[in-house]
MARVOZA-405592 format. One record per residue (C-alpha): residue number from 1; x, y, z; residue in one letter. Coordinates in Angstrom, 3 decimals, always signed. Each point is the difference from the previous one (the first is absolute). Layout:
BEGIN
(r NUM; (X; Y; Z); A)
...
//
This chain:
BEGIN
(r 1; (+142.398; +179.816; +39.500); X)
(r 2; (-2.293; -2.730; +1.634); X)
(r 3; (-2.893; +2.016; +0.907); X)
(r 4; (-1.766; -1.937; +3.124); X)
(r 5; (-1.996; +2.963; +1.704); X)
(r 6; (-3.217; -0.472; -1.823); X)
(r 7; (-1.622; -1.366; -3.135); X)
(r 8; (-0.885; +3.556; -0.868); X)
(r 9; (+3.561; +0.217; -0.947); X)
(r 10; (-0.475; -1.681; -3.416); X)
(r 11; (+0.555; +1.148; -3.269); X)
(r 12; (-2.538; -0.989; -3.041); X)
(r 13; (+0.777; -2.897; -2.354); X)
(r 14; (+1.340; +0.638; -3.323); X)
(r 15; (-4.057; -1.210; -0.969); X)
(r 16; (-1.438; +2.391; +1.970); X)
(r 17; (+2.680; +2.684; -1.657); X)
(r 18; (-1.330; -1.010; -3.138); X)
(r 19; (-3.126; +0.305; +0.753); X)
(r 20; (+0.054; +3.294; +1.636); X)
(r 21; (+1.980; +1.355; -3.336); X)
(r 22; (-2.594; -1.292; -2.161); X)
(r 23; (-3.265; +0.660; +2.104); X)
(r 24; (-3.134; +1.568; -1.421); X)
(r 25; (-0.772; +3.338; +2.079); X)
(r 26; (-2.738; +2.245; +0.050); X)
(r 27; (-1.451; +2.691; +2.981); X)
(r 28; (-1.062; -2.032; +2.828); X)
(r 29; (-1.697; +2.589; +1.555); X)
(r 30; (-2.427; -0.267; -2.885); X)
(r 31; (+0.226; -3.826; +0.429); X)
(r 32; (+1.803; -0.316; -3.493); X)
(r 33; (+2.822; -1.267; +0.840); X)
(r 34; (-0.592; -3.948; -1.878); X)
(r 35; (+3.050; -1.647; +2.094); X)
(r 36; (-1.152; +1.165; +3.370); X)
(r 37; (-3.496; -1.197; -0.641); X)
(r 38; (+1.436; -2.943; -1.118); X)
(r 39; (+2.145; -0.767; +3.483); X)
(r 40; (-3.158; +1.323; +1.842); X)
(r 41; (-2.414; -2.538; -0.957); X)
(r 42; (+2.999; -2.811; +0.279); X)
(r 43; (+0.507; +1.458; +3.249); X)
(r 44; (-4.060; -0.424; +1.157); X)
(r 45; (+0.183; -3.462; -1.786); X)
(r 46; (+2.717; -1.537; +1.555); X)
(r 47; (-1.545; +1.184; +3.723); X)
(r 48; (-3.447; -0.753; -0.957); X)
(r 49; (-1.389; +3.316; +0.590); X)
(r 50; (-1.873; +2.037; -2.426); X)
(r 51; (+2.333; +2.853; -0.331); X)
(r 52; (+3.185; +1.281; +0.407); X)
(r 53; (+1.712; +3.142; +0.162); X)
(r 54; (+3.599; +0.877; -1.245); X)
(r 55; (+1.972; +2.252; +3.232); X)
(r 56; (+3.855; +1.117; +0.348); X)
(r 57; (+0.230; -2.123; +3.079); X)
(r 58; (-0.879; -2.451; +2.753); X)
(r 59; (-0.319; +3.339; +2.454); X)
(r 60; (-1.643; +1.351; -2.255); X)
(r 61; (-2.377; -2.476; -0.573); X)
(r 62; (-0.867; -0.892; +3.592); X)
(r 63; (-0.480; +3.413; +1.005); X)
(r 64; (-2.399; +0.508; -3.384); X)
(r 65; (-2.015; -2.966; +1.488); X)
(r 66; (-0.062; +1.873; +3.487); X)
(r 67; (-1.251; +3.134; -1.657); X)
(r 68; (-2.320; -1.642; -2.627); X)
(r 69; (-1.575; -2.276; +3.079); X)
(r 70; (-0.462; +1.847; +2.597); X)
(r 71; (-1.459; +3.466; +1.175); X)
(r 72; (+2.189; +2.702; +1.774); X)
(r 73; (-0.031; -0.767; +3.897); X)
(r 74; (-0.649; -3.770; -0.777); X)
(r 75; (+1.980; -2.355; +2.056); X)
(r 76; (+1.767; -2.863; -1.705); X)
(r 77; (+1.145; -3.674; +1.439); X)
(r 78; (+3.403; -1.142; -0.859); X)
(r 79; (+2.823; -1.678; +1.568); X)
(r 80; (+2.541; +1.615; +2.074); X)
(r 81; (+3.222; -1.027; -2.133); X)
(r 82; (-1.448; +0.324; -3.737); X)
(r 83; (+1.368; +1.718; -2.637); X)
(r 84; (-2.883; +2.690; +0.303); X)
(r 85; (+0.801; +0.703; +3.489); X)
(r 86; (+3.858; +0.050; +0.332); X)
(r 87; (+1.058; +0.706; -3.652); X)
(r 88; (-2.232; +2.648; -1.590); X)
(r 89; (+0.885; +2.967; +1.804); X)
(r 90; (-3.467; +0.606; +1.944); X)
(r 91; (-1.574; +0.706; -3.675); X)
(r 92; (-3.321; -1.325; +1.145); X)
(r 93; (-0.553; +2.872; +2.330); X)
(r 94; (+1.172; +2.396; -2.304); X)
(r 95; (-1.538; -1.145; -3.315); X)
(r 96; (-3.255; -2.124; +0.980); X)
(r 97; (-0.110; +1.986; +3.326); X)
(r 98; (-0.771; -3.305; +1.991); X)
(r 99; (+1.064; -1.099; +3.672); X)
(r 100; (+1.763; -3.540; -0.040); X)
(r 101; (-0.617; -2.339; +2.466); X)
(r 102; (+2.591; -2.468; +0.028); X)
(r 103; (-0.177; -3.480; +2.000); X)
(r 104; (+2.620; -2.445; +0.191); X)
(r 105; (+0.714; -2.243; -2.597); X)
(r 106; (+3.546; -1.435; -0.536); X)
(r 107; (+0.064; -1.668; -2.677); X)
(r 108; (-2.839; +1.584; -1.772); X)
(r 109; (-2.953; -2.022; +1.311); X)
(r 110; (-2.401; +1.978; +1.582); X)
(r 111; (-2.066; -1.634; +2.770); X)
(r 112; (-4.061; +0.503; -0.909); X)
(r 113; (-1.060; +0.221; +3.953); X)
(r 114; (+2.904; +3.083; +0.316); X)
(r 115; (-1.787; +1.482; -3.102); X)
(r 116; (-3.378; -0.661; +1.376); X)
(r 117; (+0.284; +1.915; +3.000); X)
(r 118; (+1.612; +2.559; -1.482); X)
(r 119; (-2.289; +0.952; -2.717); X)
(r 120; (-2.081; +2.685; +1.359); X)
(r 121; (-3.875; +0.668; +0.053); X)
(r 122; (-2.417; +2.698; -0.263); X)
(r 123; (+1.507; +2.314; +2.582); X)
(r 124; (+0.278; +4.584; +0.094); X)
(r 125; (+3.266; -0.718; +1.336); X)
(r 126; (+1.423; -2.700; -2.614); X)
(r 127; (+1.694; +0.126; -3.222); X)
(r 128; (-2.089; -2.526; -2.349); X)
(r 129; (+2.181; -3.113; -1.404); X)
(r 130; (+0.599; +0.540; -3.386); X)
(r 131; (+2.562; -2.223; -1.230); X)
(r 132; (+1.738; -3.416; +1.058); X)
(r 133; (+3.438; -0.421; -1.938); X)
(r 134; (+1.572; -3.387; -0.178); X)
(r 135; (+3.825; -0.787; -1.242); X)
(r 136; (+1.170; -3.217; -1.937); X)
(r 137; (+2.368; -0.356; -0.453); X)
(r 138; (+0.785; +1.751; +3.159); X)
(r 139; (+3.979; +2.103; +0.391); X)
(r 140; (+1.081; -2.611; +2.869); X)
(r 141; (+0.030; -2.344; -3.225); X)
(r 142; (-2.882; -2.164; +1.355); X)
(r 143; (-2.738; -1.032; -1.829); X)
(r 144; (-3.299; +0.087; +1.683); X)
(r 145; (-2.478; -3.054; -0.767); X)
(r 146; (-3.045; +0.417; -1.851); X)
(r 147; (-1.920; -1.570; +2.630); X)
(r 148; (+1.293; +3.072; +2.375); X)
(r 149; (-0.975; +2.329; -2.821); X)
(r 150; (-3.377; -1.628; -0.211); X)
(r 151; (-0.685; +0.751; +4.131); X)
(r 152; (+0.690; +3.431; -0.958); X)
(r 153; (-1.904; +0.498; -2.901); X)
(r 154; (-3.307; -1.666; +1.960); X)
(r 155; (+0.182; +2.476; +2.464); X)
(r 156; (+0.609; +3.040; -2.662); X)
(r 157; (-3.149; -1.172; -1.467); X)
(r 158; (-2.283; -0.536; +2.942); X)
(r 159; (+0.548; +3.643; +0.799); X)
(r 160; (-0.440; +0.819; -3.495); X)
(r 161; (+3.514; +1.529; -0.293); X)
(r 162; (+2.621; -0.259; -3.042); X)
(r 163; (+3.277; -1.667; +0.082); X)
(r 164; (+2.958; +1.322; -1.862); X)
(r 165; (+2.415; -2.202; -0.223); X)
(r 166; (+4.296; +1.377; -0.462); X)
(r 167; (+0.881; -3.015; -2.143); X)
(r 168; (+3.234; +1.910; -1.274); X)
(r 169; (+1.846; -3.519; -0.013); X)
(r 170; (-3.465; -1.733; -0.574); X)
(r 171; (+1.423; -2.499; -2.959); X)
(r 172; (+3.028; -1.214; +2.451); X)
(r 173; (-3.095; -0.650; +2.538); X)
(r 174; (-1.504; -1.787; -2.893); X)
(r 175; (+2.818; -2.072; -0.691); X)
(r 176; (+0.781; -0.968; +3.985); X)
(r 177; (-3.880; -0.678; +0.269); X)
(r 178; (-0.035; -2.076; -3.038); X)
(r 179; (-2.604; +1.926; -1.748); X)
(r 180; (-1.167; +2.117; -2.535); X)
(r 181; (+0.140; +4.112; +1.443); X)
(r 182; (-3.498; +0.570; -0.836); X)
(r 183; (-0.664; -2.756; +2.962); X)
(r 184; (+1.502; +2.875; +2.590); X)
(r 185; (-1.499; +2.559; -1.477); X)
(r 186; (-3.628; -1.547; -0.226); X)
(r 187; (+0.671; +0.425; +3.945); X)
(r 188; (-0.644; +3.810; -0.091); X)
(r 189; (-1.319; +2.956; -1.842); X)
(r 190; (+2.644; +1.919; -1.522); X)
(r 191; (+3.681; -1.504; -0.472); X)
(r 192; (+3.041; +1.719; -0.939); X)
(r 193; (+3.168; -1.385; -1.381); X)
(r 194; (+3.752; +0.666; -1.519); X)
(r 195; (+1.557; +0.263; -2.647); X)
(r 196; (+2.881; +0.931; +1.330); X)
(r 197; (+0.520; -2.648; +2.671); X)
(r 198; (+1.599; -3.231; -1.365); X)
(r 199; (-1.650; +0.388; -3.586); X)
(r 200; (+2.944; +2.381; -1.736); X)
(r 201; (-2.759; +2.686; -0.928); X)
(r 202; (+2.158; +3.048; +0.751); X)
(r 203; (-3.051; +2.164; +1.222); X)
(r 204; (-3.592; -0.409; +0.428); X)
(r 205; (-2.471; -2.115; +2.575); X)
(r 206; (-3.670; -0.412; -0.795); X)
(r 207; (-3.232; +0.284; +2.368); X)
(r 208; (-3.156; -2.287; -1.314); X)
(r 209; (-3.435; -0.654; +1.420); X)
(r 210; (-3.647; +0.733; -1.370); X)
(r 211; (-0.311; +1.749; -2.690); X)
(r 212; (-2.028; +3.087; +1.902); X)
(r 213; (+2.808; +0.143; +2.413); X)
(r 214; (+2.434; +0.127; -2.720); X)
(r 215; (-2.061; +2.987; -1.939); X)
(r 216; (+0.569; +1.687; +3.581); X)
(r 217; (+3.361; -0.576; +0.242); X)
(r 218; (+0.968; +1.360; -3.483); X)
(r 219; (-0.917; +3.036; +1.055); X)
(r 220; (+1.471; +0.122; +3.168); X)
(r 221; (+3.421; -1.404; -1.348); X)
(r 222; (-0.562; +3.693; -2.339); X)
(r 223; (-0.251; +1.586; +3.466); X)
(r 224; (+3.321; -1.663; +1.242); X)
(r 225; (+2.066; +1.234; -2.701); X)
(r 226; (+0.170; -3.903; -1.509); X)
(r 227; (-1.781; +1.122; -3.881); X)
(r 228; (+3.170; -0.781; -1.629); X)
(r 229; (-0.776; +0.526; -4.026); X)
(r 230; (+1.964; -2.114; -2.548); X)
(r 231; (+0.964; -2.356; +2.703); X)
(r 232; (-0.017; -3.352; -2.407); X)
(r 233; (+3.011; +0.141; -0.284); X)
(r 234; (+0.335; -0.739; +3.980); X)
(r 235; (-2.972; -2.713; -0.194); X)
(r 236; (+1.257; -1.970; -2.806); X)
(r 237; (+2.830; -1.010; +2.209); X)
(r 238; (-2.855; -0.989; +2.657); X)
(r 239; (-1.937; -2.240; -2.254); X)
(r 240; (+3.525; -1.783; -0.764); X)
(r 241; (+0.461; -0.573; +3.755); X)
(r 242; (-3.549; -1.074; +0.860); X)
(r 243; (+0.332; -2.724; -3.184); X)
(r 244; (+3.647; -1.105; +0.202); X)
(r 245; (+0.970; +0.756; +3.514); X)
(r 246; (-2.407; -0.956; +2.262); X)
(r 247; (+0.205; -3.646; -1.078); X)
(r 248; (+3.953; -0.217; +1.355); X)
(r 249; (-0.654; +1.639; +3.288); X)
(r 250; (+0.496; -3.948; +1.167); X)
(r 251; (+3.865; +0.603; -0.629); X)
(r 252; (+0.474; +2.571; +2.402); X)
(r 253; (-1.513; -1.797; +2.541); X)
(r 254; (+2.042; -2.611; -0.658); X)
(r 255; (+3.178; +1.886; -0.007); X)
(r 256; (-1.290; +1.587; +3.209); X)
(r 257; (+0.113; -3.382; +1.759); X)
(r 258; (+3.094; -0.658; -1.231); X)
(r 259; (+1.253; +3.255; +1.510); X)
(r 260; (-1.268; -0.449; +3.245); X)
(r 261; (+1.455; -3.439; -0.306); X)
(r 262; (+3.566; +1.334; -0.182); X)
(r 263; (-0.264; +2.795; +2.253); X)
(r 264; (-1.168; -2.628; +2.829); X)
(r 265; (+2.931; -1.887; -0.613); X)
(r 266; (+2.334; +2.790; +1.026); X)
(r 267; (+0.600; +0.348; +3.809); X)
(r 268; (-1.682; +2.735; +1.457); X)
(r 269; (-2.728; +0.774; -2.470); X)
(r 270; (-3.932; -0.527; +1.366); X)
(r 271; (-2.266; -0.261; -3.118); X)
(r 272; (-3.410; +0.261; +0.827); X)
(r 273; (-1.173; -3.023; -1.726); X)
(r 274; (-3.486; +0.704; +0.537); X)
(r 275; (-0.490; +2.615; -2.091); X)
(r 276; (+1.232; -1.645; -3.105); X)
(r 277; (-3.308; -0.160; -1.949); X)
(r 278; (+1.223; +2.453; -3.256); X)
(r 279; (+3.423; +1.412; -1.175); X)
(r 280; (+1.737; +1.559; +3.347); X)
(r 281; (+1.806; -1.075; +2.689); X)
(r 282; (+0.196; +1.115; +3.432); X)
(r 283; (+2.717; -0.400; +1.924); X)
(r 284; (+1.437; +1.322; +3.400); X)
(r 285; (+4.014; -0.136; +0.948); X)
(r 286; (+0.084; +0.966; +4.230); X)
(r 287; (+4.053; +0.591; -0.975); X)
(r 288; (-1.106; +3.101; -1.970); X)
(r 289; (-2.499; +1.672; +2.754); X)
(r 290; (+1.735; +3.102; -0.089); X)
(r 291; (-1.342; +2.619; -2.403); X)
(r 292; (+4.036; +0.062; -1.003); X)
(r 293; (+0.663; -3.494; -0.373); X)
(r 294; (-3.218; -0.461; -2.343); X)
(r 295; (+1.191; +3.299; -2.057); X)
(r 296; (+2.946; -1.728; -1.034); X)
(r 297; (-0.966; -3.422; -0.582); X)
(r 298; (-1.948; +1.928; -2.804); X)
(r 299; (+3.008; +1.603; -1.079); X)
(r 300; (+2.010; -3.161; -0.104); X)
(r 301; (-2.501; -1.123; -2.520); X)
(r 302; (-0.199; +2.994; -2.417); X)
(r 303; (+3.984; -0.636; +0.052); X)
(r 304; (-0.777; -3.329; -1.388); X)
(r 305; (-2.546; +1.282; -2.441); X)
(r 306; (-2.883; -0.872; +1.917); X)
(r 307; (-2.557; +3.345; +0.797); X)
(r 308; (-2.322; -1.087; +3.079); X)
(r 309; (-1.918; +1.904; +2.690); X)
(r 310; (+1.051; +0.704; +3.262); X)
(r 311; (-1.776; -2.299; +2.735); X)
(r 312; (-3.141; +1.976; +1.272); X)
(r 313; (-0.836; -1.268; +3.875); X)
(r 314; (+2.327; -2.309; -0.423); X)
(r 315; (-1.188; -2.056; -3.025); X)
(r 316; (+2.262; +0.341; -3.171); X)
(r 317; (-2.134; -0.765; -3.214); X)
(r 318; (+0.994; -1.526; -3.224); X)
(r 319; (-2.039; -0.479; -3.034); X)
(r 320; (+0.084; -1.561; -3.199); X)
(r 321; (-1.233; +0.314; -3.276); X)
(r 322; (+0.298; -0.284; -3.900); X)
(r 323; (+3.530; +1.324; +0.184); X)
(r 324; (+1.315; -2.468; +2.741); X)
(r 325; (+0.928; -3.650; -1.476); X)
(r 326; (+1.769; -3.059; +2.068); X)
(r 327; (+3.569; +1.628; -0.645); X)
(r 328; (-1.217; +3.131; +1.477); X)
(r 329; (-1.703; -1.782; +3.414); X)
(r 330; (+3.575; -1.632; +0.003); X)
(r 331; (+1.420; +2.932; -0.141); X)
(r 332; (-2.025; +2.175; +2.397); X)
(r 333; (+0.816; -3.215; +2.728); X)
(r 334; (+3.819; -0.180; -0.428); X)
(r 335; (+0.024; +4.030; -0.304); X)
(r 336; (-2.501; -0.457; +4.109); X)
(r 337; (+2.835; -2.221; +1.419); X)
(r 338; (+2.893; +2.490; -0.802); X)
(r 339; (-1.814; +2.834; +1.054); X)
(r 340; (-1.181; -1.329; +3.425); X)
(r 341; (+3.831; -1.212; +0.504); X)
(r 342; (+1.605; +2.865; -0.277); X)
(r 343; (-2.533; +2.367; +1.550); X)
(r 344; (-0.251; -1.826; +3.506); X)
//
């Protein structure tokens, strides 16, 4: 099967498999674990911060930031559609125990004068801003410039307020930016990034920021349930994917493009070509409103060995990754044209 729904779906390289079989392991608890240290201080290298901590996941990792940042009945400032918001089941009230206070942002860029009047002062009746939380790159599959990131990170520190910054796809920013990660990250506080996401790692995400905040966290991860013991074996597959894969992330952008490319060319199909900045493609087809209609244009494809999602508001989404070369785009288009024939 062609496996389009996510770049979550992929399975580790035979490298990483080797490494994970032949990884040095000890208790990480105890911080003895040699191979996790080892991806932990890659991990702080490569974003330029001064530590890093190894988590089980990009949830888990934002919502350790939340709870390491910011004090119970805090308020934090993040955008209406990021992942924190709509994908991490409402963990920040129940873990961090924090109010969200979400302002529009599209695309992921956060306007500094909506954040500005939002952060509150020295009031009985007011939660205290705790937290502002940026994404890049952000779930729409924009990228959000460093000058916008810059805005926000001015006003963060006139008010003397971290940033923490959900940079799960943070080396596909990287690559659509032109620079090095640690150039987004040295835009906020704390960062967080995948594994998981585009890299092959088959688990594991890691939080980093200064080293004080990273002493915190480590014991708040132990809190969470995220202490994981011998888990070397699962962090010798990360330091594979943050020194072989990161550097080929240009490929699935590429193929990406080419995607959207042929899906334009078939009647009917809308790609949102502005939101092309990293490895997914939007793309809306008014033929298929109908909750039905969609259902089985997905179905069509699985018959043709092709597993997507089902459109959600409309918008199908197909992404790429290490596991999708040119035949497979080809494929994926030719398998689009039949489907959308015979379902209308």
């Amino acid at each position: 099967m062609i496996d389009i729904r996510s770049d979550t779906v992929t399975k580790p390289t035979q490298a990483m498999r080797k490494a994970m079989a032949e990884a040095e392991v000890g208790d990480d608890v105890y911080r003895d674990d040699p191979t996790v240290n080892e991806l932990e201080r890659l991990a702080a290298s490569l974003v330029g911060k001064e530590a890093a901590l190894f988590v089980p996941s990009g949830t888990f990792g934002n919502q350790l930031a939340l709870f390491t940042w910011c004090k119970r009945g805090s308020e934090v400032i993040l955008g209406e559609d990021c992942h924190i918001i709509q994908h991490e089941a409402g963990a920040a009230s129940v873990i961090a125990g924090v109010q969200t206070r979400p302002i529009p942002a599209p695309t992921g860029r956060l306007n500094p004068q909506d954040i500005e009047k939002r952060i509150r002062g020295n009031d009985i009746h007011y939660p205290p801003t705790s937290l502002i939380c940026m994404e890049n790159a952000h779930s729409s599959g924009s990228v959000v410039p460093l000058h916008a990131m810059d805005e926000v990170y001015t006003v963060a520190q006139s008010h003397g307020i971290p940033v923490h910054l959900d940079g799960a796809r943070i080396f596909n920013a990287a690559v659509s930016l032109g620079v090095e990660a640690r150039e987004l990250a040295a835009r906020a506080d704390s960062v967080m990034f995948c594994l998981s996401k585009g890299l092959c790692a088959p688990v594991g995400s890691l939080l980093a920021g200064p080293a004080a905040f990273i002493d915190q966290a480590r014991k708040n991860r132990k809190i969470m349930g995220g202490g994981m013991r011998q888990t070397g074996i699962l962090a010798a597959a990360g330091i594979v994917a943050l020194r072989d894969m990161t550097g080929r992330l240009a490929e699935d952008h590429r193929r990406a493009r080419r995607l959207a490319e042929g899906l334009s060319a078939i009647p009917g199909v809308q790609v949102a070509k502005d939101r092309m900045d990293i490895n997914m493609v939007f793309f809306s087809i008014p033929a298929l409103a109908s909750p039905e209609k969609g259902q089985r244009f997905i179905e069509l494809l699985k018959e043709a060995g092709i597993l997507a999602n089902p459109p959600e508001q409309g918008n199908f989404r197909f992404v790429t990754h290490y596991w999708i070369g040119d035949p497979e785009v080809q494929q994926i288009i030719d398998a689009c044209k039949q489907a959308l024939t015979l379902v209308q």
